[in-house]
C-alpha positions as CSV (number, residue, x, y, z in Angstrom):
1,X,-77.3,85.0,-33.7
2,X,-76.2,88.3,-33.2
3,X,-75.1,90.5,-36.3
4,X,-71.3,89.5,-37.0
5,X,-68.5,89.8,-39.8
6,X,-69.6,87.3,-42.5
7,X,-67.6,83.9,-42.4
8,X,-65.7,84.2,-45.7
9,X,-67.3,81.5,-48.0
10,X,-66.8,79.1,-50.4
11,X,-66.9,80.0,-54.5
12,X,-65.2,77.3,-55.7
13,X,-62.4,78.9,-56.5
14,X,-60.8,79.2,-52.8
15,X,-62.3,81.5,-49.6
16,X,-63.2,84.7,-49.9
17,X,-63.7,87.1,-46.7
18,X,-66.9,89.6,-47.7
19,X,-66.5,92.6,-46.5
20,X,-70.3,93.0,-44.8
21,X,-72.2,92.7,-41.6
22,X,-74.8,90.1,-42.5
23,X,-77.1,87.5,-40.1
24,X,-76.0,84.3,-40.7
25,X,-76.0,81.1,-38.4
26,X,-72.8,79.0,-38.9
27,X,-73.1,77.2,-42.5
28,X,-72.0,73.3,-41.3
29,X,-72.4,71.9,-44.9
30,X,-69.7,74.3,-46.0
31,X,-67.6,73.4,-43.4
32,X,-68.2,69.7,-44.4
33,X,-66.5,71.0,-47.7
34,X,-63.5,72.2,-45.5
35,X,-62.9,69.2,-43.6
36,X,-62.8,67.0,-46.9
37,X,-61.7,69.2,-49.6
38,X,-59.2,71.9,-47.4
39,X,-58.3,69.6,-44.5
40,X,-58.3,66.2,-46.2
41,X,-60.3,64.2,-43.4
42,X,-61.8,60.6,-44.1
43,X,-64.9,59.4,-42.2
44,X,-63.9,56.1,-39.8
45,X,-60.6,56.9,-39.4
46,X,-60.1,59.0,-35.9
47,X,-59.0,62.3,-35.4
48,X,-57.8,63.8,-32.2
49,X,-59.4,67.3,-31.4
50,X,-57.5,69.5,-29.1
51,X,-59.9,70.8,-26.9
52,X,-59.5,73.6,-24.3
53,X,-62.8,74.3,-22.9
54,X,-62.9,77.6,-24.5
55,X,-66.0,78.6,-27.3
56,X,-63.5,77.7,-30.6
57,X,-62.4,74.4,-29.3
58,X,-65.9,73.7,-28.2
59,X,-67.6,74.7,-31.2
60,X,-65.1,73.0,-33.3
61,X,-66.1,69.4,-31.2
62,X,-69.7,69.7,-31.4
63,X,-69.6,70.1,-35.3
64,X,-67.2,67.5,-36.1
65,X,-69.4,65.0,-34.0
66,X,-72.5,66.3,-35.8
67,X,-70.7,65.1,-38.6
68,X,-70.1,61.6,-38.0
69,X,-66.2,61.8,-37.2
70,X,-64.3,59.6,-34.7
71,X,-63.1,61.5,-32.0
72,X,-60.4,61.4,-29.2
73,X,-60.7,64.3,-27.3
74,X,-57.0,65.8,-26.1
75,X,-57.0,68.4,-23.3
76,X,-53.4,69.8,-22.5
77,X,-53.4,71.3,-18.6
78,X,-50.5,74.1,-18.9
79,X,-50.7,74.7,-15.3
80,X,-50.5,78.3,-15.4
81,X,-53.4,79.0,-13.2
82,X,-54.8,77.5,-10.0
83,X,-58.0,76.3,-11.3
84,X,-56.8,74.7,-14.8
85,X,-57.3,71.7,-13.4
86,X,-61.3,72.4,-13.1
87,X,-61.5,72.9,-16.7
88,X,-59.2,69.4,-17.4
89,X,-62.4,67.7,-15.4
90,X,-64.7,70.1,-17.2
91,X,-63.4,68.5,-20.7
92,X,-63.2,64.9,-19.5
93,X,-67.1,65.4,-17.9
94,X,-68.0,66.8,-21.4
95,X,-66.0,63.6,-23.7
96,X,-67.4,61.3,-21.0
97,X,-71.1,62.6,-21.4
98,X,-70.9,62.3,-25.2
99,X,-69.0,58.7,-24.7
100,X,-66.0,59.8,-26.7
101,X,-61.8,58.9,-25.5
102,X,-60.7,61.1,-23.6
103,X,-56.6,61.8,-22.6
104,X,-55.1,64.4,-20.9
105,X,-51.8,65.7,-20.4
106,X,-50.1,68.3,-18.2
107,X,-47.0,70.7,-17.7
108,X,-45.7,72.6,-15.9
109,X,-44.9,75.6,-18.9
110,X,-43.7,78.3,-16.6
111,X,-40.7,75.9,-15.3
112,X,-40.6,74.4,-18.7
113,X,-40.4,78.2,-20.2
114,X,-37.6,79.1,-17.6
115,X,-35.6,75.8,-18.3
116,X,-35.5,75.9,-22.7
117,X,-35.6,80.0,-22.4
118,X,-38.5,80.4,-24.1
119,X,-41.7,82.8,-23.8
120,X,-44.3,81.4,-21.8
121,X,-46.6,81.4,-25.2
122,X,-43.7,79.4,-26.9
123,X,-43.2,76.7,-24.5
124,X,-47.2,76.6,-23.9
125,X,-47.5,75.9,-27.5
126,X,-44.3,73.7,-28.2
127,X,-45.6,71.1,-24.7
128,X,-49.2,71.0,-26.2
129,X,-48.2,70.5,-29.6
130,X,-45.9,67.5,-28.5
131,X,-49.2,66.1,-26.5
132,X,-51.5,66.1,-29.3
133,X,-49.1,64.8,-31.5
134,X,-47.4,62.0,-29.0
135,X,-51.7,61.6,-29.0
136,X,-52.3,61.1,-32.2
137,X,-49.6,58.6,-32.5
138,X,-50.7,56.2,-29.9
139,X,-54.3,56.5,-31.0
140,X,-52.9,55.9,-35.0
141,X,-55.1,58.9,-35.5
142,X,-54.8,60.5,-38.7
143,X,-54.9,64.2,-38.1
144,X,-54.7,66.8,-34.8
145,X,-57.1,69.1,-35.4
146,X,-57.3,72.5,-33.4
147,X,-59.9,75.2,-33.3
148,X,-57.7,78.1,-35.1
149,X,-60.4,81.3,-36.4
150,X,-60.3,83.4,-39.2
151,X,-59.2,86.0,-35.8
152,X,-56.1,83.7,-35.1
153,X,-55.1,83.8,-38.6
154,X,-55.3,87.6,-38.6
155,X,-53.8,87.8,-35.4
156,X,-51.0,85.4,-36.7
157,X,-50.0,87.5,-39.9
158,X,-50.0,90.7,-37.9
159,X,-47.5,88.8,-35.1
160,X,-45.5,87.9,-38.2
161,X,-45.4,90.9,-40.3
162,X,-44.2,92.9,-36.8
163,X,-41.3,90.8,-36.6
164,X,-40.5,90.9,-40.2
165,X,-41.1,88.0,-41.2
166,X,-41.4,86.7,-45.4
167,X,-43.9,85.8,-47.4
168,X,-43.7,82.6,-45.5
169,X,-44.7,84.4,-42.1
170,X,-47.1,86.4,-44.4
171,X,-49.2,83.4,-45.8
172,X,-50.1,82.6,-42.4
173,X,-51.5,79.7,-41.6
174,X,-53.0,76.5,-43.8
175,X,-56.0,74.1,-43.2
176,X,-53.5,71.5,-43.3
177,X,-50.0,71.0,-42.5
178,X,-47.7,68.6,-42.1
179,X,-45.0,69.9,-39.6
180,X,-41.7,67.3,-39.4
181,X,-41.0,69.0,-35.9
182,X,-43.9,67.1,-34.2
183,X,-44.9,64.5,-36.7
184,X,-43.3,63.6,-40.2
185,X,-46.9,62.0,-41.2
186,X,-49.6,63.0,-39.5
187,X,-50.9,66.8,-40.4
188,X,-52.4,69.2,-38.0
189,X,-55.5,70.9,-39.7
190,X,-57.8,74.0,-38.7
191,X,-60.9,73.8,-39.9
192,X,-62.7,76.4,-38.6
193,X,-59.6,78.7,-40.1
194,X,-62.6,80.4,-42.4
195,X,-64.8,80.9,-39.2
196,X,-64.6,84.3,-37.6
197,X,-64.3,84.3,-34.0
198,X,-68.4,85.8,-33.7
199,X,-69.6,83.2,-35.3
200,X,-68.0,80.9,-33.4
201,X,-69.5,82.6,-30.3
202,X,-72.9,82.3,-31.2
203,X,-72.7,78.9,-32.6
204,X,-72.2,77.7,-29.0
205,X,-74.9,80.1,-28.0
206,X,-77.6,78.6,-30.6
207,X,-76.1,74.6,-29.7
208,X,-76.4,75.6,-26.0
209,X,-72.5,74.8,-25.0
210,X,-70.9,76.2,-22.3
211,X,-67.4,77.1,-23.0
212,X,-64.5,77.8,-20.1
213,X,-63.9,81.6,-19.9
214,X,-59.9,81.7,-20.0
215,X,-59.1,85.2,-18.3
216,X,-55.3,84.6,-19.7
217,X,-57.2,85.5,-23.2
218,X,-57.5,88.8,-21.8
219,X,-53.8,89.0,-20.0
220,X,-52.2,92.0,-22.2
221,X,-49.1,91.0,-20.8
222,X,-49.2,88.5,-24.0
223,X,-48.5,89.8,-27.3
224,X,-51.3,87.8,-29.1
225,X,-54.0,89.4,-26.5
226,X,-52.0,93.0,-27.3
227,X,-52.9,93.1,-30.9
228,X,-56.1,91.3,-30.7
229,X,-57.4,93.8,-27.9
230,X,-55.2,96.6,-28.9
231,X,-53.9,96.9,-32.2
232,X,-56.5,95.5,-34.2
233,X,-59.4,97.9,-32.9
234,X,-57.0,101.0,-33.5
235,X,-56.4,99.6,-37.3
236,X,-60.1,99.5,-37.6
237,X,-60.4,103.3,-37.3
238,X,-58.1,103.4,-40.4
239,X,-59.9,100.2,-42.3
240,X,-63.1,99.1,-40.8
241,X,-62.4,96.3,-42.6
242,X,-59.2,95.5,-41.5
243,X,-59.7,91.5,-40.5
244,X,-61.4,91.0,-43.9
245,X,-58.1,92.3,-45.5
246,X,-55.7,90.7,-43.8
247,X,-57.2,87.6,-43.8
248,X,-57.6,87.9,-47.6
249,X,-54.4,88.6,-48.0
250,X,-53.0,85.9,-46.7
251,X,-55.0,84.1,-48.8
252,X,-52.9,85.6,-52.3
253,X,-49.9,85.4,-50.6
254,X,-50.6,81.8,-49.6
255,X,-50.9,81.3,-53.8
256,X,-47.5,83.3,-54.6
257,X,-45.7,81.3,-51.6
258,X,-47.1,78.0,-53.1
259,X,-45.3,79.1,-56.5
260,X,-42.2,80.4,-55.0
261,X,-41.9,76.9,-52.7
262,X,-42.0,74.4,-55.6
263,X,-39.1,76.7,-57.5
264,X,-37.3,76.7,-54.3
265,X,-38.0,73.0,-54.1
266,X,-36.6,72.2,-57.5
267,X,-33.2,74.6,-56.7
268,X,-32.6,73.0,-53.4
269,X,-32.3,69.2,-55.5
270,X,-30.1,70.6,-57.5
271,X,-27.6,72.1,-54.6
272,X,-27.9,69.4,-52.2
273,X,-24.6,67.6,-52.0
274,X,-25.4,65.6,-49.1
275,X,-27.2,65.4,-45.6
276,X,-26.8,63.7,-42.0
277,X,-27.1,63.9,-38.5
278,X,-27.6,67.6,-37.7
279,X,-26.3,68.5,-41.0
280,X,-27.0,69.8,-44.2
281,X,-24.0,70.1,-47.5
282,X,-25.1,72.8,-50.0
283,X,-23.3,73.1,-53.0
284,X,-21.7,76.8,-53.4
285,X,-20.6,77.6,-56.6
286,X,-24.7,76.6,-57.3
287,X,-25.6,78.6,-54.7
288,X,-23.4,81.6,-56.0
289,X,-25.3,81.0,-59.7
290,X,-28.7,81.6,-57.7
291,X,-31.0,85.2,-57.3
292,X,-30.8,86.4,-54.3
293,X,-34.3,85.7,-53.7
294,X,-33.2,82.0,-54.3
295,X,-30.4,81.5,-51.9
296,X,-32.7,83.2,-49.3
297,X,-35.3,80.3,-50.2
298,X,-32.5,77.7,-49.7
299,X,-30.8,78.5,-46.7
300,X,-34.4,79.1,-45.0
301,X,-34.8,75.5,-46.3
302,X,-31.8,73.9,-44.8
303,X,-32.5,75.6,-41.5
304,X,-35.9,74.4,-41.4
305,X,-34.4,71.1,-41.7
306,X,-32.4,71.1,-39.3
307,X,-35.1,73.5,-37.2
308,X,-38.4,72.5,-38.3
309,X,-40.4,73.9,-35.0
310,X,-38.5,77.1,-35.8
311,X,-41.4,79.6,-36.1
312,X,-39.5,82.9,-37.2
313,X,-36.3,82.3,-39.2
314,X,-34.4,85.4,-38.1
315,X,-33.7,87.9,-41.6
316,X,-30.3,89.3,-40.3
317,X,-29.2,86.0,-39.9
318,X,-30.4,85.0,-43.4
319,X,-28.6,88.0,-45.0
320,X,-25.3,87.4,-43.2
321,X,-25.6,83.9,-44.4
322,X,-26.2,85.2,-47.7
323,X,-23.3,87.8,-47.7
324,X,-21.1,85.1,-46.8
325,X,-21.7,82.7,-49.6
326,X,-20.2,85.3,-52.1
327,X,-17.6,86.3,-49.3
328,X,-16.9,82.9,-46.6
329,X,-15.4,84.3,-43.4
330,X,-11.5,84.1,-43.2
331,X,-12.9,81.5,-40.2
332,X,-13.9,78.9,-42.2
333,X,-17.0,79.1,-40.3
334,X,-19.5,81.2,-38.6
335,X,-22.6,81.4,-36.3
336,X,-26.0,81.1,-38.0
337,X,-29.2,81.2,-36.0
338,X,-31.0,79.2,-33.1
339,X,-27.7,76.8,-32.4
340,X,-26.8,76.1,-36.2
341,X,-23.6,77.6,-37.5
342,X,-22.1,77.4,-40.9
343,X,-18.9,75.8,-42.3
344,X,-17.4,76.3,-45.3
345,X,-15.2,73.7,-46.8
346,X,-13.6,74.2,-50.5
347,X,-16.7,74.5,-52.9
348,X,-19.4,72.9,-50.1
349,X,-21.1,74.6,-47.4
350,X,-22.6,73.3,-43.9
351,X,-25.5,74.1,-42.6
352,X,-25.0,72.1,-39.4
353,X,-25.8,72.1,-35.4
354,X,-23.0,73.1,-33.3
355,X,-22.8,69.7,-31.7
356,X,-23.2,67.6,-35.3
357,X,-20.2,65.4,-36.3
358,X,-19.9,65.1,-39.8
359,X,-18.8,61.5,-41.1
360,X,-15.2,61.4,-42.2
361,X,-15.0,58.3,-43.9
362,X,-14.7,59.9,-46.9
363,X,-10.9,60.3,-46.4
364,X,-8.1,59.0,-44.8
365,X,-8.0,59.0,-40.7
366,X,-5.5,58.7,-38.0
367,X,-6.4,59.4,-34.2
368,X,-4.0,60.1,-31.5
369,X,-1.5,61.1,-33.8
370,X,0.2,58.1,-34.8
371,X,-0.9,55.0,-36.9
372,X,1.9,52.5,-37.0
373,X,4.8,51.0,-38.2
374,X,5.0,50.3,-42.4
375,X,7.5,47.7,-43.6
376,X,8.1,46.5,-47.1
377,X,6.1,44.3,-48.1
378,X,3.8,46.0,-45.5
379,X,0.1,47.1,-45.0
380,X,-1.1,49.2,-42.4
381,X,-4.7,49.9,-41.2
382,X,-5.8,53.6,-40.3
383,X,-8.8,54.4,-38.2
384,X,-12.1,54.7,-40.4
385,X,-11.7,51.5,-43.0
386,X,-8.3,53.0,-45.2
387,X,-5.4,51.8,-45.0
388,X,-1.5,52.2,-46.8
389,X,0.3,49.2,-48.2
390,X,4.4,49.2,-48.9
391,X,6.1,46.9,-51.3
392,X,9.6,46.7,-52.9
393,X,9.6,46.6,-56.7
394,X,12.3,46.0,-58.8
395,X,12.6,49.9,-61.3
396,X,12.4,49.6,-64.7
397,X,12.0,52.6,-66.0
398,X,8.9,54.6,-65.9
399,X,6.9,52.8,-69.1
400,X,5.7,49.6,-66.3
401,X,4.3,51.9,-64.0
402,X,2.5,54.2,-66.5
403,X,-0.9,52.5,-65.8
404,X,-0.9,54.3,-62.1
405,X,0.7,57.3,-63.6
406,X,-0.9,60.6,-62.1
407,X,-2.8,58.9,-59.3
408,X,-2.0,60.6,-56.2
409,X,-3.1,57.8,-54.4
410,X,0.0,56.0,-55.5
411,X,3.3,57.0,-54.7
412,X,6.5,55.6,-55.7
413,X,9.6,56.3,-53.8
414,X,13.6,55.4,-54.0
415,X,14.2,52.7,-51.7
416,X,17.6,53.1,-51.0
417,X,17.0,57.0,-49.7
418,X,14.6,55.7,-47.0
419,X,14.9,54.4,-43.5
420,X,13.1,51.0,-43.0
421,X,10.1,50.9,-41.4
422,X,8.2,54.1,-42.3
423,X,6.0,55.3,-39.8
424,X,3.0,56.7,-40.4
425,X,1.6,59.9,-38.4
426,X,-0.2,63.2,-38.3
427,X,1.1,66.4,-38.7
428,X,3.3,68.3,-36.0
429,X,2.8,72.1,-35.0
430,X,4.9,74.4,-37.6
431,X,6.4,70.9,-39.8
432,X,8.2,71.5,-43.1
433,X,7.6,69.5,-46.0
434,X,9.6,69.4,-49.7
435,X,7.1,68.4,-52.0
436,X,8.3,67.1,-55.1
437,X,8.6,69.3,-58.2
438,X,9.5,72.3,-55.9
439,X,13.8,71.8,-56.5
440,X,14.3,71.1,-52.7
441,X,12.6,73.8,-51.3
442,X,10.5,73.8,-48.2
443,X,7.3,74.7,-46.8
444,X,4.8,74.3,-44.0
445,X,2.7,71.9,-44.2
446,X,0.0,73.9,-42.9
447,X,0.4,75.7,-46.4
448,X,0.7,72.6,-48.5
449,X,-2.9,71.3,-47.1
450,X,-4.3,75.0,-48.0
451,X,-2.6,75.4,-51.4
452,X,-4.0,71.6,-52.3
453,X,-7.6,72.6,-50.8
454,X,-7.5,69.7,-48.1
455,X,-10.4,70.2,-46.1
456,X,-9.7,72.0,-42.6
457,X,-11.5,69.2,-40.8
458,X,-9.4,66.3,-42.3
459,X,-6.1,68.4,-42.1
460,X,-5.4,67.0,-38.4
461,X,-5.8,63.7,-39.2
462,X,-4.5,63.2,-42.2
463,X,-1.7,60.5,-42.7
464,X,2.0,61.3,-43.4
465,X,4.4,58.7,-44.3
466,X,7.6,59.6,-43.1
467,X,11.2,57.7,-43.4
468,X,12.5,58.7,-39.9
469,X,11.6,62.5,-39.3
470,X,11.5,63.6,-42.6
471,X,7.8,63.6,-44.3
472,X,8.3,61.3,-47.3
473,X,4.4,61.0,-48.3
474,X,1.5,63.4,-48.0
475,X,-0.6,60.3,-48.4
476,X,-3.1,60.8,-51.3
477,X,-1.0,63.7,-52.3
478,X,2.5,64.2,-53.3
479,X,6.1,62.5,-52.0
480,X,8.8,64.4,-50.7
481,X,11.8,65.7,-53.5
482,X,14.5,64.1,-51.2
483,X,13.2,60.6,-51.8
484,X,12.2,61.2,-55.6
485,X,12.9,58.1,-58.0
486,X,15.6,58.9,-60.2
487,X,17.7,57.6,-63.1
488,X,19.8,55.7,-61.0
489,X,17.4,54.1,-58.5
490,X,17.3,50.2,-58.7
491,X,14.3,49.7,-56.4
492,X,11.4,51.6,-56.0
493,X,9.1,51.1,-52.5
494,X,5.5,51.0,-53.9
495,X,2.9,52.6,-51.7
496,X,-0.6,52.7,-51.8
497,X,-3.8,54.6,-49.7
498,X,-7.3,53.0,-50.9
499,X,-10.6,52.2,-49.1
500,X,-11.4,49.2,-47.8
């Protein structure tokens, strides 16, 4: 084989990339190490290879067959060029020849680029991802492996640290990985991610395989082909070693992102108030107790949630999201990044898709506006399982109601200052209210729900018991002054908001 950058080796302690030229053919018994100790592959169980015809993907094949795997061999046809069909029979010839499964699958990634507004890379990586995966599944594989080189990770780190990305972006990328976006279970692994490209090269050369030449490889329209054709050469006049050193790298900042992840881990159980459909609840005043470095953790995590196949978690966004848990927009809510938004309710903040609704069973409901009718004895159902009942009682005097005393979801009213039946309603535009305790005076009930914290979600909803016009009840909060219980009333009208 022709002389090449050493394949970073094993020492038992983790990869190291040496920093020599050295003659060396392809060392197979290490990368049975990888494939067992780094990737976490079992013999007899299969494992789909994505192959593309090209030296990596061939190269990765032939090993893993040398080595007694079971195979299914995935080809994905991006249709990007007139002749990628060729190499989709090419494959298939190749999986047939060597009696291994064979599946293809095909796009069309410029239309599908145009139509989700993504780069051509992007979409030709997020259709082939969802083949090898949707493959996997149906052939209850238990990994997708892909041929990514010690070049690819390089290449990977530089793409990452040019759009400034953490030491998440920095780490690059793993042997294994489980990504949630295409599969909660079943991990995508790289074995060949200690294998520099040359090698690769003249592995096929010495096994006699005949990879696909891909001109797109060499398309500098494409930012990956930029830096590997461009960039990296012109960094090698400054560091012949360059590769070597970003590849190692990645390597310690793999370690200090490892660390950082499980304290981020163990902060983001102790914040998480709640999660749904589209939606993540954070708790704030623990957020606001958090390091910077910490809430920055956190919110990456909720995104990620929510956007798992998000590749590069945008910093401004981040920051702004940071600035706003010390400060929350007079909004109530703002924009976040890729379609999530944030929402900020009392002492909780959403993380949440624009389209997410969150459950509202937690409170009281009413839709259209209006529930009902509420006599005495009375009960009266609202919209999401809560409903008010009404009953007469005769008053004796506060001791025989002191059980309920300071429960705001009991309210006790004088009879003989209402108008039979109550009705039950939502707020109107620019309503008064009198709450009790306030000697008569007035004021919007717009203001009452914002001095009393009510979220701004539940405030349209939310049920008012009123004796003809007049609000009587804020259910769940306080009654009006008008229809206070006094000295002299002789019967009191019970009523009561609870949960079914």
């Amino acid at each position: 084989m022709a002389a090449c950058w050493g394949r970073p080796s094993w020492h038992g302690q983790g990869w190291m990339a040496p920093e020599r030229l050295y003659n060396q053919s392809m060392d197979v018994p290490n990368l049975q190490h990888v494939l067992q100790s780094e990737c976490g592959l079992e013999s007899g169980r299969p494992v789909v290879v994505g192959v593309s015809g090209g030296p990596d993907s061939l190269c990765l094949l032939d090993i893993l067959q040398r080595l007694g795997y079971t195979l299914v061999v995935a080809h994905f046809d991006h249709r990007l060029r007139p002749d990628s069909s060729q190499e989709a029979a090419r494959v298939g010839g190749l999986a047939e020849k060597h009696g291994l499964p064979f599946v293809v699958g095909s796009l069309d990634v410029a239309g599908f680029a145009r139509e989700q507004k993504l780069s051509i890379e992007e979409a030709a990586r997020t259709a082939r991802y969802r083949f090898l995966f949707a493959t996997a599944r149906q052939q209850s594989a238990q990994a997708v492996a892909v041929a990514h080189t010690a070049d690819d990770q390089v290449e990977t780190v530089l793409m990452h640290l040019l759009r400034g990305a953490g030491l998440s972006g920095l780490k690059g990328m793993p042997y294994r990985s489980v990504m949630p976006g295409w599969d909660k279970e079943i991990p995508l692994v790289r074995p060949l991610l200690g294998t520099w490209r040359t090698e690769v090269v003249g592995y096929c050369q010495e096994r006699r395989l005949e990879p696909v030449n891909d001109p797109s490889n060499s398309d500098l329209k494409y930012f990956r082909n930029r830096l590997r054709h461009e960039l990296i050469p012109y960094l090698g006049q400054y560091n012949p070693q360059v590769k070597e050193t970003v590849w190692r790298m990645a390597q310690v900042l793999a370690a200090d992102q490892a660390i950082l992840e499980e304290v981020t881990r163990q902060t983001w159980s102790s914040c998480l108030s709640g999660q749904g459909a589209g939606y993540v609840i954070l708790s704030l005043s623990k957020l606001r107790g958090m390091s910077l470095g910490l809430q920055r953790g956190v919110l990456r995590r909720a995104i990620d949630c929510l956007r798992p196949n998000l590749r590069d978690i945008d910093f401004a966004a981040v920051e702004r999201a940071v600035g706003w848990i010390g400060q929350p927009p007079h909004t109530g809510q703002a924009d976040l990044v890729s379609g999530l938004r944030l929402y900020f309710e009392n002492e909780l903040l959403f993380v949440m898709e624009a389209s997410a609704r969150l459950e509202e069973d937690a409170w009281p409901l009413i839709m259209g506006g209006i529930a009902g009718s509420l006599g005495a004895p009375g009960e009266l159902s609202l919209e999401n399982g809560w409903a008010i009942t009404c009953e007469g009682v005769d008053f004796g005097g506060w001791e025989g109601l002191s059980s309920l005393k300071g429960n705001s979801y009991h309210a006790w009213l004088d009879s003989a200052a209402l108008t039979l039946p109550l009705h039950v309603r939502t707020s109107r535009p620019g309503e008064r209210f009198e709450p009790l305790g306030m000697n008569g005076h007035s004021m919007k009930l717009s203001d009452f729900f914002i001095n009393e914290g009510l979220p701004r979600r539940a405030r349209p909803g939310w049920p008012l018991v009123c004796s003809g016009e007049q609000v009587a009840w804020v259910a769940g909060y306080r009654p009006a002054h008008p229809f206070r219980v006094q000295a002299a009333t002789k019967v009191v009208l019970h009523l009561h908001l609870y949960k079914l």
